[in-house]
C-alpha positions as CSV (number, residue, x, y, z in Angstrom):
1,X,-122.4,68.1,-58.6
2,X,-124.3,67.4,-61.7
3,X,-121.1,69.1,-63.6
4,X,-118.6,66.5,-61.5
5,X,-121.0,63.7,-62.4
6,X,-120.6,64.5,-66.5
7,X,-117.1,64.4,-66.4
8,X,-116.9,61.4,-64.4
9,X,-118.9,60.2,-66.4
10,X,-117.8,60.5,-70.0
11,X,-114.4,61.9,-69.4
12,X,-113.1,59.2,-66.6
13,X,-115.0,56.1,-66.7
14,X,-115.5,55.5,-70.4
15,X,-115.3,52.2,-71.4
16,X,-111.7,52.8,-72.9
17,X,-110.5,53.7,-69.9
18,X,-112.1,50.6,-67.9
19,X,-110.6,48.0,-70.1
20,X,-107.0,49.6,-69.4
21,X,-108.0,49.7,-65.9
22,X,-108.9,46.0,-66.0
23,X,-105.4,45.3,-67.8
24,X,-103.7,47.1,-65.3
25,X,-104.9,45.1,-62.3
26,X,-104.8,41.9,-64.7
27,X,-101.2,42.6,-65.4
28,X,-100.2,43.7,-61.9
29,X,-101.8,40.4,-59.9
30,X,-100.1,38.1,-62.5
31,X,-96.7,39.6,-62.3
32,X,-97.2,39.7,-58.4
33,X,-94.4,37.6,-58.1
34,X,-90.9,37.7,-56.2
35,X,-88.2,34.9,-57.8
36,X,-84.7,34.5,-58.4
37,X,-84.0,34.7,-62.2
38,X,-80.8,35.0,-63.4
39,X,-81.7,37.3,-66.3
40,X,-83.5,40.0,-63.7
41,X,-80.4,39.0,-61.7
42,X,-78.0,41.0,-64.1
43,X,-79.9,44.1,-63.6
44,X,-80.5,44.2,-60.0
45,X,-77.0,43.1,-59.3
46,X,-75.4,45.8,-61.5
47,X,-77.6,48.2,-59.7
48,X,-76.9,46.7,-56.4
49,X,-72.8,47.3,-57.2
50,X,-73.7,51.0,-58.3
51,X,-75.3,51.6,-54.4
52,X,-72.2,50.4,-53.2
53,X,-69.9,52.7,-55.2
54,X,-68.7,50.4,-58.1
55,X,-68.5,52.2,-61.5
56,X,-69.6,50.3,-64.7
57,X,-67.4,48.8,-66.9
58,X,-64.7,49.6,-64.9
59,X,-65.2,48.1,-61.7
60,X,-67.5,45.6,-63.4
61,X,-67.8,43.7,-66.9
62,X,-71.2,44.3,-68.6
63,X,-71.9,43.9,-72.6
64,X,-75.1,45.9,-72.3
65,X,-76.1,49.8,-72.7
66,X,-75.9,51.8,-68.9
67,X,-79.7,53.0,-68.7
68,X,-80.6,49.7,-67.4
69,X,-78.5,49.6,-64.5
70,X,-78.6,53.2,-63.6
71,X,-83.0,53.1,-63.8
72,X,-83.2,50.6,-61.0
73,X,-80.0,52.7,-59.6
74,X,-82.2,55.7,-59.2
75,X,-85.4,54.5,-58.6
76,X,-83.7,52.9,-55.1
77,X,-82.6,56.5,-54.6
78,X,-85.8,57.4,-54.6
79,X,-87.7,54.6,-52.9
80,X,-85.4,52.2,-51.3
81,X,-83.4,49.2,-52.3
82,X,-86.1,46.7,-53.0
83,X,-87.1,44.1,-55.0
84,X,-90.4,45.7,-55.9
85,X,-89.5,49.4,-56.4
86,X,-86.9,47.5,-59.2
87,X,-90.1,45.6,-60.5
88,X,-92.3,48.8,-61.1
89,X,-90.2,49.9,-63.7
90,X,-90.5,46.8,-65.5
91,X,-94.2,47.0,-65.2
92,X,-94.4,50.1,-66.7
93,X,-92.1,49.1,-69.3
94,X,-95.1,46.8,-70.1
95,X,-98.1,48.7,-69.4
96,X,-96.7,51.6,-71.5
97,X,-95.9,49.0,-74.5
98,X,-98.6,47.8,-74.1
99,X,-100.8,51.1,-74.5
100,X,-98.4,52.0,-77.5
101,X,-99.5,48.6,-79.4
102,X,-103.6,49.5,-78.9
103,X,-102.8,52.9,-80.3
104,X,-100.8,51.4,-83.5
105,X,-103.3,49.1,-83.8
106,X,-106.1,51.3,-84.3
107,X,-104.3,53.2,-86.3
108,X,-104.5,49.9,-88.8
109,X,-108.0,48.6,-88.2
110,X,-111.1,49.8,-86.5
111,X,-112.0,46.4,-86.1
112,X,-113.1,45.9,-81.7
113,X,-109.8,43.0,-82.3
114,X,-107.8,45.9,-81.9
115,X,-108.7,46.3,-78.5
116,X,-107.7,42.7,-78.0
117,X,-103.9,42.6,-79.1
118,X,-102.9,44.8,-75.7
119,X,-104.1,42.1,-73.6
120,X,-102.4,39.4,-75.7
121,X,-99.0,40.9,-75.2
122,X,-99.3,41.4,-71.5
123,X,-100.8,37.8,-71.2
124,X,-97.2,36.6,-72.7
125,X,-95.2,38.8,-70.4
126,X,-96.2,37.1,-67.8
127,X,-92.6,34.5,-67.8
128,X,-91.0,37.3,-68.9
129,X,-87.8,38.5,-67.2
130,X,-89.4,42.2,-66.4
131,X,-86.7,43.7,-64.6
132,X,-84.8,43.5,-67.4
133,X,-82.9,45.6,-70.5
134,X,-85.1,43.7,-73.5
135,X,-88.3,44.6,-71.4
136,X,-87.2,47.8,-70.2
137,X,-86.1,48.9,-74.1
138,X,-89.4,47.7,-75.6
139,X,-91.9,51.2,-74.8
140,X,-89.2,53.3,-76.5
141,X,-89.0,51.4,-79.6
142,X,-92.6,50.3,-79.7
143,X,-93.6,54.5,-79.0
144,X,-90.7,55.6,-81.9
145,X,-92.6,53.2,-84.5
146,X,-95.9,54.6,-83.3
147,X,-94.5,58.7,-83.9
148,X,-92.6,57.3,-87.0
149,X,-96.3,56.0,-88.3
150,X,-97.8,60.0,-87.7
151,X,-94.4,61.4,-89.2
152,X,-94.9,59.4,-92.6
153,X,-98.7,59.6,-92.7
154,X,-98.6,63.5,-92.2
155,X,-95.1,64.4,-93.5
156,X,-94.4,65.6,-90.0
157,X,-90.4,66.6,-88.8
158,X,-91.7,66.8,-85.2
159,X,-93.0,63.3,-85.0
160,X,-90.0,61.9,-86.9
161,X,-87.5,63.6,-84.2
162,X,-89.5,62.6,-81.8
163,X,-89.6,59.0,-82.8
164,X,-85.9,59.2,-83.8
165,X,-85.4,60.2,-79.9
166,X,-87.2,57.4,-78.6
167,X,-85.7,54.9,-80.3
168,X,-82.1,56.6,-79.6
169,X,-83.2,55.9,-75.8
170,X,-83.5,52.8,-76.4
171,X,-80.4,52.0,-77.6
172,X,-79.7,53.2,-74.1
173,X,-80.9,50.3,-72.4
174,X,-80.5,47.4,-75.3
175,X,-78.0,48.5,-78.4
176,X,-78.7,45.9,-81.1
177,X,-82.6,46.1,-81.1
178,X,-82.5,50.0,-81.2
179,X,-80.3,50.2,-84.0
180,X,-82.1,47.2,-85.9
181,X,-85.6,49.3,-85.9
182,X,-83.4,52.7,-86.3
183,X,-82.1,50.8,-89.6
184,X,-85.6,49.9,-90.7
185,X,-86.8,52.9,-90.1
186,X,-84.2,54.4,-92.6
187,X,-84.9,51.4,-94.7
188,X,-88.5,52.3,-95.2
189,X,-88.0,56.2,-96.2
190,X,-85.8,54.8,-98.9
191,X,-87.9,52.5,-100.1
192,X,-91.1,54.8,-99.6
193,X,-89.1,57.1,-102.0
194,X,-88.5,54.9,-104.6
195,X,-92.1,54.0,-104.7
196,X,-93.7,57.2,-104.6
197,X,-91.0,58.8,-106.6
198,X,-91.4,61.9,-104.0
199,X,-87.9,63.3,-102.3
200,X,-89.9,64.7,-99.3
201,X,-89.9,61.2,-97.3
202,X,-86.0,61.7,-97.7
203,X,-86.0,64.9,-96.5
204,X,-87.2,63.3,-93.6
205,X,-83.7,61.3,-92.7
206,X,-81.7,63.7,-90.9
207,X,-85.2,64.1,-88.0
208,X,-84.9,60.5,-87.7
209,X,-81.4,60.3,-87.3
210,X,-79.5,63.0,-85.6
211,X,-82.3,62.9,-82.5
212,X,-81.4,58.7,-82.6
213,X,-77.9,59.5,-82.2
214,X,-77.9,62.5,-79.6
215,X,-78.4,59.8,-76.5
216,X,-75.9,57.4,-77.4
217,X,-72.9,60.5,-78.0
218,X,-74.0,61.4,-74.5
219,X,-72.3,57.6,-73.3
220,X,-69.2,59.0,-74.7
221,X,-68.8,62.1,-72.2
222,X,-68.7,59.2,-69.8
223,X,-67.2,56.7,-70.9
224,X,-63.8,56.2,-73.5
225,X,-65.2,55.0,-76.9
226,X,-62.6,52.5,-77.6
227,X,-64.2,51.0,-73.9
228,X,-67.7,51.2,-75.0
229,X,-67.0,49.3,-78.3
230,X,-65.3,46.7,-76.2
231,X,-67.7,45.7,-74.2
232,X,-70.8,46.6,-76.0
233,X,-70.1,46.1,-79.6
234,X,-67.0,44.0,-80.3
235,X,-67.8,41.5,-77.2
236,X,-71.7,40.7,-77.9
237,X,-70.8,40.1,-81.6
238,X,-68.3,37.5,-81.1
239,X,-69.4,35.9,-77.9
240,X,-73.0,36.2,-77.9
241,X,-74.4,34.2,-80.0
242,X,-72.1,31.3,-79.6
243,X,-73.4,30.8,-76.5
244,X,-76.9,31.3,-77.3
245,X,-78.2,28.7,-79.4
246,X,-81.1,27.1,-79.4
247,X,-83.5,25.6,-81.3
248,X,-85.4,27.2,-84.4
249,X,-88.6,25.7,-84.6
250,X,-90.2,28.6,-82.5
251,X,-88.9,31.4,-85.0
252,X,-89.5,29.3,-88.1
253,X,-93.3,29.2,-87.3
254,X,-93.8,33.2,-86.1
255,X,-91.8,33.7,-89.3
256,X,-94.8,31.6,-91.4
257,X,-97.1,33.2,-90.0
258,X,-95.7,36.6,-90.4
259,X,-95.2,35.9,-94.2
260,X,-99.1,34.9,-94.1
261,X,-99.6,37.6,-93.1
262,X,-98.2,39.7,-95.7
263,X,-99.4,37.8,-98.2
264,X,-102.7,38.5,-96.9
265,X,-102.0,41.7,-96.8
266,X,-100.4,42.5,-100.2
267,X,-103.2,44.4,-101.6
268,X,-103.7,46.9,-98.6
269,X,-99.9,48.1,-98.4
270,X,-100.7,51.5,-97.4
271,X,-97.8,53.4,-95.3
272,X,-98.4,52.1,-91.9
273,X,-99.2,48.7,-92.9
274,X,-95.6,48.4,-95.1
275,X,-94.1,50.5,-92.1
276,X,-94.8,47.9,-89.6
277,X,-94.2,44.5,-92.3
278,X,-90.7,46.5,-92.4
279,X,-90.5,46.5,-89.0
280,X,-91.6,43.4,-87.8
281,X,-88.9,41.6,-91.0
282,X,-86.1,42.7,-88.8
283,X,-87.3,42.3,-85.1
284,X,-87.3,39.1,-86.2
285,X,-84.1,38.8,-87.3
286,X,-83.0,40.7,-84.3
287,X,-84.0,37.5,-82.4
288,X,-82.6,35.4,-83.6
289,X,-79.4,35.7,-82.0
290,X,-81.5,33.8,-79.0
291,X,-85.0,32.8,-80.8
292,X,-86.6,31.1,-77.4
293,X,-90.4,32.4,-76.5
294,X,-89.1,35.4,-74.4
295,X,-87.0,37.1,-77.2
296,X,-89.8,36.1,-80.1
297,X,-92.4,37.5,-77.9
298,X,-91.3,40.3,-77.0
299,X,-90.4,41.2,-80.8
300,X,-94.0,40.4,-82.4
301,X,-95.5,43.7,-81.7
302,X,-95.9,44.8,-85.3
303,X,-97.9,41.5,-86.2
304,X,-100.2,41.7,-83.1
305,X,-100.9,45.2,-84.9
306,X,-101.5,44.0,-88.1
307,X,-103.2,41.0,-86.6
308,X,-107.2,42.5,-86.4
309,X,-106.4,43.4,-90.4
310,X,-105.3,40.3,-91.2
311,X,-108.7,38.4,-89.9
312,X,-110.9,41.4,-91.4
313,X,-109.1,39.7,-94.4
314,X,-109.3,35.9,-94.0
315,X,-113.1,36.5,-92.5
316,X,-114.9,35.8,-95.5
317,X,-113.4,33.3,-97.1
318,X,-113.4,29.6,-97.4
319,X,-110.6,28.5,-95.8
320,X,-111.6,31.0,-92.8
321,X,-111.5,28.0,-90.6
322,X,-107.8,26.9,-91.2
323,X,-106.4,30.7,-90.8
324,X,-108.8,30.6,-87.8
325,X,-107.1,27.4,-86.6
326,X,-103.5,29.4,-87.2
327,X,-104.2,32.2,-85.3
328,X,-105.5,30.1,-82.1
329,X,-102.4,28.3,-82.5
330,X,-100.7,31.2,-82.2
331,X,-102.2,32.4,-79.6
332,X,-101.7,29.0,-77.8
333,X,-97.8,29.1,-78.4
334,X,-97.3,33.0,-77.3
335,X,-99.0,32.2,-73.8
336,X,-98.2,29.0,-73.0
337,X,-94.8,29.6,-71.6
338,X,-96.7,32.6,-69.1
339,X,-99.3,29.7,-68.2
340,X,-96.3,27.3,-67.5
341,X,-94.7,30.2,-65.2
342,X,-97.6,30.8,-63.4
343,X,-98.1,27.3,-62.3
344,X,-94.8,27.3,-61.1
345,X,-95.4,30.4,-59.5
346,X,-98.6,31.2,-58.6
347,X,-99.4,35.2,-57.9
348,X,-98.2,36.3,-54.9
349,X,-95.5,33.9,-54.2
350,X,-92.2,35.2,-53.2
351,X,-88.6,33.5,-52.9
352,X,-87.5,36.6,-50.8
353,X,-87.4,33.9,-47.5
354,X,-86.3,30.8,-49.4
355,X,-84.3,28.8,-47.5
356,X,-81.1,29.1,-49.2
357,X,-81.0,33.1,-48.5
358,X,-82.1,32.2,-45.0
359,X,-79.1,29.7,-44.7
360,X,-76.6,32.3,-46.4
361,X,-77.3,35.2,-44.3
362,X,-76.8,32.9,-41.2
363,X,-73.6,31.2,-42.4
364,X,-71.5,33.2,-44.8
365,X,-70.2,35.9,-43.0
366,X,-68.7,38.7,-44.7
367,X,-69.6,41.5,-47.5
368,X,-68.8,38.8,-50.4
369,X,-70.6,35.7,-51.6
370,X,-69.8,34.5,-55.3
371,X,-72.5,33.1,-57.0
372,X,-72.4,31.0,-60.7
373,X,-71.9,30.0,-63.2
374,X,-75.1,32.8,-64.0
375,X,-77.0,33.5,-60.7
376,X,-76.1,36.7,-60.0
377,X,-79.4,37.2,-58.4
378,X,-78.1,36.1,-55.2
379,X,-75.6,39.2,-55.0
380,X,-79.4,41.3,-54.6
381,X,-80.9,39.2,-52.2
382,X,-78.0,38.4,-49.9
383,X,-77.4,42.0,-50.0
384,X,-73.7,40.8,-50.9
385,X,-71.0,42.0,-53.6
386,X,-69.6,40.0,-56.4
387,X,-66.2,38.9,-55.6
388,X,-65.1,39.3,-59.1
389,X,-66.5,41.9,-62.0
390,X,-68.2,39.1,-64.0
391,X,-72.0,38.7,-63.1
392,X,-71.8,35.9,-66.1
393,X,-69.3,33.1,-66.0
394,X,-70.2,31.0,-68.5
395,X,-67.8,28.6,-70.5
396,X,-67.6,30.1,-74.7
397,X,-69.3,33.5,-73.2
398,X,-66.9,35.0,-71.4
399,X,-63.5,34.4,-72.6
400,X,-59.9,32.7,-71.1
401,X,-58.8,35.4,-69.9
402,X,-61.8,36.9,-67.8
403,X,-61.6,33.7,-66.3
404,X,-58.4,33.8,-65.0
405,X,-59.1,37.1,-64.1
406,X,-62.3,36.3,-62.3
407,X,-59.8,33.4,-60.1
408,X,-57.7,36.0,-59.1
409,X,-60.1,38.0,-58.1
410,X,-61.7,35.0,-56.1
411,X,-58.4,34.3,-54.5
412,X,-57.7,37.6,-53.5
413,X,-61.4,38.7,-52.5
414,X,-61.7,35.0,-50.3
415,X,-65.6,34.8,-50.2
416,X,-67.0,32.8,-47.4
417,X,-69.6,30.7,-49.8
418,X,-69.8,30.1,-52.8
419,X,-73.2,29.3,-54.7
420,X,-73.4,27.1,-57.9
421,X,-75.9,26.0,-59.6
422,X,-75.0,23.9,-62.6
423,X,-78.5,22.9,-63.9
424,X,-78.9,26.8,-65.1
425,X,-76.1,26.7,-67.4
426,X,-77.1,23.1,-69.1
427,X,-78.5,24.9,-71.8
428,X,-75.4,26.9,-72.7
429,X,-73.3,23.6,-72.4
430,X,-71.0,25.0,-69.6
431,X,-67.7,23.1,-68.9
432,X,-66.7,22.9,-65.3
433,X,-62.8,22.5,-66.1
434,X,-62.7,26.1,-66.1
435,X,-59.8,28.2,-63.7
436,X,-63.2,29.5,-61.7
437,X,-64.9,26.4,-61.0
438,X,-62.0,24.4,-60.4
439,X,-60.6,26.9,-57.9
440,X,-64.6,26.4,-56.1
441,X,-64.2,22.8,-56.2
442,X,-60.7,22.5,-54.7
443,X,-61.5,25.0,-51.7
444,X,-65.1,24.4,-50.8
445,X,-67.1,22.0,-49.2
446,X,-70.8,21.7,-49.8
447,X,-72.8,22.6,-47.3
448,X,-76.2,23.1,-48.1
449,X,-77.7,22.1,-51.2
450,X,-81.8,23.4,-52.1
451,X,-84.0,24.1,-55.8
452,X,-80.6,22.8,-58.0
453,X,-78.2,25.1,-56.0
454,X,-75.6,23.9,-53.7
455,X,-74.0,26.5,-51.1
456,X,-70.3,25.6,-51.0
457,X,-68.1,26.8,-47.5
458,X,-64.9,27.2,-47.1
């Protein structure tokens, strides 16, 4: 008993332990929520078109990595097709990020700050699109900087392959981020080299590499290269970012405050301090190609590292209380949008018997329902398939072509209802004279209109 006791005691419920517990429950009751997004509707619908048989990019158009799809895919093998077995993955994604950024940050400061920066980034997760690929690729890459950290600091080959295989997985689920720290990586053992003037960081290359590239060569067993670069190289490049523009006040100020932050930091660039300044430079170039508080967010790890080193710094000096009034600012900006969601969704609310599904299911008979111009998280909770093999079909995005494709498909398919919701697509300054929404328009009525979305019926 007495033997029981110590363990529980000192092994179980240390105070390390209960603050992750704590963040746990914090992070589960504020995620606790069932909504239609349109971003968690890519996911679940390309998982949803898997359970029924369709095989990615054929049978469906997607410009992102497989591992996505095919995690939700399994975990309904597993559990069941439902919203919530999706969601757990997501929150793991999270938790597990989350864990990896206390470890990496203190590995930079023993300051009790440290201990603060986990609960920071699961605070502005809480808008966050969880079941998602940018969530779902963030513990890979935040874990491959973490082994990369040990591999440098101790010369290690294990930790660098290691860390070089996580960050190859995460290519998996979102290719341009994965590559972006993969390149930094490789940046920083140059640079190291030239510093140090010591050939053993280079030597470290080829266990940083070849386990990076071992998971994406495995996509080419299943799929054609030239079909892979289509879709996941050539048509994100050129369509992308066209369509994804906002504005740049939000990355302008992170950017400030991350060159602040090196500045304050110019005198203690040790390894993992100029490891993660690397780092962070070119997350945040890797959102830019949509800079709104989701994408910067979710790329500020690195700086909510360095963070509890950056006010051991500013502490003592005079102009403490303007660097003070920076950093709440900050911290005002990164959770704001997660406050903003919450109010619109409290915890525990759930759109899974909103009255749109309720009138669909009653009134559009039939296996298909189409569903745009970017909803697609109607196809998951009408339990109905895409008419066409565009989840997306929004005007400069998807091109001339897939739109007269996605008609044909619409003609041929003949969905009972149709569901469009213009207000979601304002932002990427859709045009309705398009061969899909004018086809809509000409053949349906509306018949039920609720939350910005009008049902149409044939």
């Amino acid at each position: 008993m007495n033997t029981l006791y110590y363990y529980l005691k000192n092994k179980i419920l240390t105070v390390n332990f209960l603050w992750w517990l704590l963040l746990f429950l914090f992070m589960l009751i504020f995620h606790s929520r069932h909504y239609i997004n349109s971003d968690e509707g890519v996911i679940l619908e390309g998982a949803w078109d898997l359970m029924n048989g369709r095989v990615l990019y054929f049978d469906f158009f997607e410009f992102v990595p497989p591992a996505s799809f095919y995690a939700v895919f399994w975990i309904w093998k597993i559990f069941g097709v439902h919203y919530g077995a999706a969601k757990l993955i997501g929150l793991l994604a999270v938790f597990f990020s989350a864990i990896g950024i206390g470890k990496i940050s203190r590995t930079v400061s023993k300051n009790k700050l440290a201990y603060l920066t986990p609960a920071l980034f699961i605070a502005s997760s809480f808008c966050w699109p969880i079941i998602n690929h940018n969530t779902f690729a963030l513990p890979f890459i935040v874990w491959g900087v973490y082994f990369f950290i040990k591999a440098v600091n101790d010369i290690s080959r294990k930790n660098c392959a290691i860390g070089g295989a996580l960050l190859g997985l995460s290519i998996l689920f979102l290719q341009h981020k994965g590559i972006i720290v993969l390149f930094a990586l490789f940046l920083y053992l140059i640079i190291i080299r030239l510093i140090k003037r010591n050939n053993v960081f280079l030597k470290l290359i080829p266990f940083l590499i070849a386990p990076a590239a071992l998971p994406a060569c495995l996509l080419i067993i299943k799929w054609p290269a030239a079909l892979l670069y289509e879709n996941l190289i050539a048509f994100p490049l050129f369509h992308y970012m066209e369509t994804n523009k906002v504005s740049y006040y939000l990355f302008a100020f992170f950017f400030l405050m991350f060159v602040c932050a090196v500045w304050k930091l110019r005198k203690n660039l040790n390894k993992t301090v100029g490891l993660l300044i690397v780092v962070q430079l070119f997350l945040l170039v890797s959102a830019l190609q949509r800079p709104d508080s989701y994408h910067i967010a979710s790329a500020l790890f690195p700086l909510y590292c360095l963070a509890p080193l950056v006010i051991e710094k500013v502490k003592c000096q005079k102009n403490y209380n303007f660097y003070r009034a920076a950093a709440l600012l900050a911290v005002i900006i990164i959770i704001f949008p997660s406050l903003s969601s919450l109010a619109v969704f409290p915890p525990f609310s759930s759109m899974r018997n909103h009255e749109i599904l309720r009138f669909i299911n009653k009134n559009c008979p039939g296996k298909y329902i189409y569903a745009g111009p970017f909803s697609p998280g109607f196809y998951f909770e009408t339990k109905k398939l895409n008419p066409t093999p565009y989840a997306i079909l929004i005007t400069n995005h998807q091109t001339k072509k897939q739109f007269n494709e996605a008609r044909q498909y619409l003609e041929d398919n003949s969905p009972s209802c149709a569901v469009l919701n213009y207000g979601l697509v304002k932002k990427f300054n859709h045009d309705k004279n398009n061969p899909v929404d004018n086809y809509i328009l000409e053949n349906y009525k509306p018949a039920f209109s609720s939350g910005g979305a009008t049902v149409y019926k044939k």
